[in-house]
C-alpha positions in Angstrom: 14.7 55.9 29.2 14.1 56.0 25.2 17.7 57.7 24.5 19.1 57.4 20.7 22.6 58.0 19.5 23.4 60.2 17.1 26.5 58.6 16.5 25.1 55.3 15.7 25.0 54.3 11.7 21.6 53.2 12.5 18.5 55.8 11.6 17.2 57.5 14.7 13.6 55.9 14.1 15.1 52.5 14.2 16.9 53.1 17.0 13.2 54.1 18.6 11.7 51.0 17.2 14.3 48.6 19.0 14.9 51.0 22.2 10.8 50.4 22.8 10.8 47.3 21.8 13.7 45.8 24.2 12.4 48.1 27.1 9.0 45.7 27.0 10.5 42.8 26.7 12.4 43.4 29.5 9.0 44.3 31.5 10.2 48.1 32.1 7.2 49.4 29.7 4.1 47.0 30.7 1.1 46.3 29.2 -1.0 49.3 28.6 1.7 51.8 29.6 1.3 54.8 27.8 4.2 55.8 25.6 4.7 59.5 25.5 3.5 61.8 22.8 4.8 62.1 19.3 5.7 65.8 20.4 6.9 65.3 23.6 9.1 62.4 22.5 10.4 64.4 20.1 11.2 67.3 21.5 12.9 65.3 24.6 15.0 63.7 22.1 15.5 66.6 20.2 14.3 65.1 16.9 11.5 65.6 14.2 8.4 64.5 15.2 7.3 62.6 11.7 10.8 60.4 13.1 9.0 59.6 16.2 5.7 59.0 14.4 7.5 56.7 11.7 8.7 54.9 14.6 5.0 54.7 16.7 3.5 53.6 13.1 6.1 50.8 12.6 5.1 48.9 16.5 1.8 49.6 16.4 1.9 47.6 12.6 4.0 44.8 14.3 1.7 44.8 17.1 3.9 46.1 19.9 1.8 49.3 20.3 -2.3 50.6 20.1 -3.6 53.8 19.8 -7.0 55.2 21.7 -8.0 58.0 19.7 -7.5 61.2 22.3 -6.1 59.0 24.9 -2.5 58.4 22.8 -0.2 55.2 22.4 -0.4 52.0 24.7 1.9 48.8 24.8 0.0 45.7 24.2 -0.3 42.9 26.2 0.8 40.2 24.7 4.6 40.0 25.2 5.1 36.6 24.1 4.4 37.9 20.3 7.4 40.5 20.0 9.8 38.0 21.8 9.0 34.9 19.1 9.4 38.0 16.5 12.7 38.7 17.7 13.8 35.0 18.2 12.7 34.7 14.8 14.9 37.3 13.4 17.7 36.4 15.8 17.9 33.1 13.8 17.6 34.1 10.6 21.0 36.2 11.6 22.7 33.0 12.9 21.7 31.5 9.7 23.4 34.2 7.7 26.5 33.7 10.1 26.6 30.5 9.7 26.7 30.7 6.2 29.3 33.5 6.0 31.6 31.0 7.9 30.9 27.8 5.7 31.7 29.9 2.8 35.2 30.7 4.3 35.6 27.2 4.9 34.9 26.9 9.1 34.6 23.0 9.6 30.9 22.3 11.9 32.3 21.2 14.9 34.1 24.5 15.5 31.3 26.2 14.4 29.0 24.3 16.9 32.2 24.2 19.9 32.2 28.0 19.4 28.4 28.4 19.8 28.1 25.8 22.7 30.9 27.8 24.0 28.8 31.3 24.3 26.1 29.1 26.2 28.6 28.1 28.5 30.2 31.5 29.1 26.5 33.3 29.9 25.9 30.7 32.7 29.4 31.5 34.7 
C-alpha cells in the first residue's frame, strides 16, 4: 500500500509524503489509523529509516499525522484540512500553467475551451 519508485526523479521521502497523503484522502487510511513504524516502514520499503522519519515529521507538521508517545503515528481526523491544502497547491500549479501559456502567446479562450474541455472529458 505505501510503495515508492525508485525510478521516479522525485526523493523517496516525498514520494512517502504524497503516497500517505492521497491514501487518506481517498478514505483508505481513516482517522486514527495507525501508520506503521519508522522501522518497519523502512525496512518493508527497503529504505533508511531517518527517510521514513523525515517523511512522518513533514505530515505530522502539516497536520496529516499525531504521535502518542509509545503508542506510534495516527492519521488525524480532519480530512477536509489536507484536501483544501492540496486544492490550494493544485491552483497555484494552474496559475503557473497558465502563465507559461500566456507567455508563449495562447489566446484565453483556448486556454479556457481546453480546460472546460478536461471537465467535460472526466464526466463521459
Amino acid at each position: 500500500m505505501l510503495g515508492i519508485s525508485l525510478n521516479n526523479s522525485a526523493p523517496i521521502y516525498e514520494q512517502l509524503i504524497n503516497k500517505i497523503e492521497n491514501l487518506v484522502l481517498a478514505g483508505l487510511l481513516e482517522p486514527n489509523e495507525s501508520l506503521p513504524s519508522v522501522r518497519e516502514l523502512a525496512t518493508s520499503l527497503a529504505v533508511n529509516p531517518n527517510t521514513v522519519q523525515k517523511a512522518y515529521t513533514y505530515l505530522e507538521q502539516i497536520g496529516v499525522t499525531y504521535s502518542v508517545s509509545g503508542k506510534g503515528r495516527f492519521v488525524t481526523g480532519d480530512v477536509e484540512v489536507l484536501r483544501q491544502r492540496k486544492v490550494t497547491d493544485a491552483y497555484f500549479e494552474l496559475q503557473k500553467t497558465v502563465e507559461k501559456l500566456k507567455d508563449l502567446g495562447e489566446d484565453e479562450k483556448n486556454v479556457s475551451e481546453k480546460v472546460n474541455s478536461f471537465y467535460k472529458e472526466d464526466k463521459k
